[in-house]
C-alpha positions as CSV (number, residue, x, y, z in Angstrom):
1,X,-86.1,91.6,88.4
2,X,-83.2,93.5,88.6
3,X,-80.7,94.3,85.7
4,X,-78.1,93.4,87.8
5,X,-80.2,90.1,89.4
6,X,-80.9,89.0,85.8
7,X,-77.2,89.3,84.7
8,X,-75.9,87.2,87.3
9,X,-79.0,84.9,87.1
10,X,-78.3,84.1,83.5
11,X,-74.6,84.0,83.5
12,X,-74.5,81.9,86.9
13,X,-77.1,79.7,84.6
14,X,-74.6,79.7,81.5
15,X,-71.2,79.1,83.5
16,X,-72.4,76.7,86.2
17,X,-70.9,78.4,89.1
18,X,-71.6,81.2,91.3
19,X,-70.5,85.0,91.0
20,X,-68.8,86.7,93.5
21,X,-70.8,90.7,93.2
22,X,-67.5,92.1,94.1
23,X,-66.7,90.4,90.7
24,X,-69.3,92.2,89.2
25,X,-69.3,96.1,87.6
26,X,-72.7,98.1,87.5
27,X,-73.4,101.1,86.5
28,X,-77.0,103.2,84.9
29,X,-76.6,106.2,82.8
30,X,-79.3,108.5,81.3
31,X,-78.9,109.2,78.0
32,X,-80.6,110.6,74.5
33,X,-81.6,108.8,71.3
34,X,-78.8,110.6,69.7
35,X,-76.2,109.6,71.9
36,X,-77.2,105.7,71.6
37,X,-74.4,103.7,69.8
38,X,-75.6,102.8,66.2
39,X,-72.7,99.6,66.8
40,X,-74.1,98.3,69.6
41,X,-77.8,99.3,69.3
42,X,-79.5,99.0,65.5
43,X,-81.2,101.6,63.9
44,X,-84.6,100.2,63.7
45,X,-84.4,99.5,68.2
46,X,-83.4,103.2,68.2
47,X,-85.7,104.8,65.6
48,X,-88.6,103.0,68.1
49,X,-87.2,104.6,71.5
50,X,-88.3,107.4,73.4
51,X,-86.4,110.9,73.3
52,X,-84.7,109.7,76.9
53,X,-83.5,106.4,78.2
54,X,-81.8,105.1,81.2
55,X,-79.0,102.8,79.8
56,X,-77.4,100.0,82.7
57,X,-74.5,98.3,81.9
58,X,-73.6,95.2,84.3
59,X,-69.9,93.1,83.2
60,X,-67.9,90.3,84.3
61,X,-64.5,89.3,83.5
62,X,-64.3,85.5,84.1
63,X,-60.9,83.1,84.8
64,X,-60.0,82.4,81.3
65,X,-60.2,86.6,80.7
66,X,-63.8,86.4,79.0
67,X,-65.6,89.5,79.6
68,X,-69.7,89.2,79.5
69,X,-71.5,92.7,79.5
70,X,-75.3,92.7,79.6
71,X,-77.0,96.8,78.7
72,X,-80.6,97.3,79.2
73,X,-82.4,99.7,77.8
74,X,-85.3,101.4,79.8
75,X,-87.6,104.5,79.8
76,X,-86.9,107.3,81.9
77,X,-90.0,107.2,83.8
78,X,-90.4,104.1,85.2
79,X,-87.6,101.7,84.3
80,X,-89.8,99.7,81.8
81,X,-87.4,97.4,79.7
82,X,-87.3,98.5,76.5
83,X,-84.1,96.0,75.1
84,X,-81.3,93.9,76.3
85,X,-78.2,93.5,74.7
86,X,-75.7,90.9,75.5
87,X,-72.0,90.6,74.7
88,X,-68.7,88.3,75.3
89,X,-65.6,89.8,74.5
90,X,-67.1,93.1,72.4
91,X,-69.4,90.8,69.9
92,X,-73.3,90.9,70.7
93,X,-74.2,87.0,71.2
94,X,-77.8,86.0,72.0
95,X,-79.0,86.4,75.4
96,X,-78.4,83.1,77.8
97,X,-81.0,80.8,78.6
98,X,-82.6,81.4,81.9
């Protein structure tokens, strides 16, 4: 599945309601080890990652003014997930139940 599909699949799940894509912002970056976020990302996940990594980000903004942001982690190659990340309102929270 899908970064995006899982996002919505999981937060659909978590809030009980469906999201509108439009809602929805999406975006995939290539990036280096070294330019990985030591904040966001520890230093044992990135000691263990390949030179180059595609990095999508998916977020939502929900009623209240929650913001959920989901960022996978995958290889360059062939979009093998590597690590997911989940956040609500800048803190990393574990990963909804799906």
């Amino acid at each position: 599945m899908t970064t995006l599909g899982r996002f919505l699949q999981a937060l659909e799940k978590m809030m009980n309601e469906k999201i509108d894509l439009k809602d929805v912002g999406y975006e995939t970056i290539e990036l280096y080890r070294d330019e990985l976020d030591t904040n966001l990302i520890t230093e044992d996940v990135i000691k263990n990652l390949p030179d180059e990594v595609l990095v999508s980000s998916v977020n939502f903004i929900d009623e209240k003014g929650d913001e959920y942001l989901m960022i996978d982690i995958t290889l360059y190659e062939n979009s093998e997930l590597l690590s997911t990340i989940w956040m609500k309102n800048g803190e990393v929270i574990e990963e909804p139940t799906q």
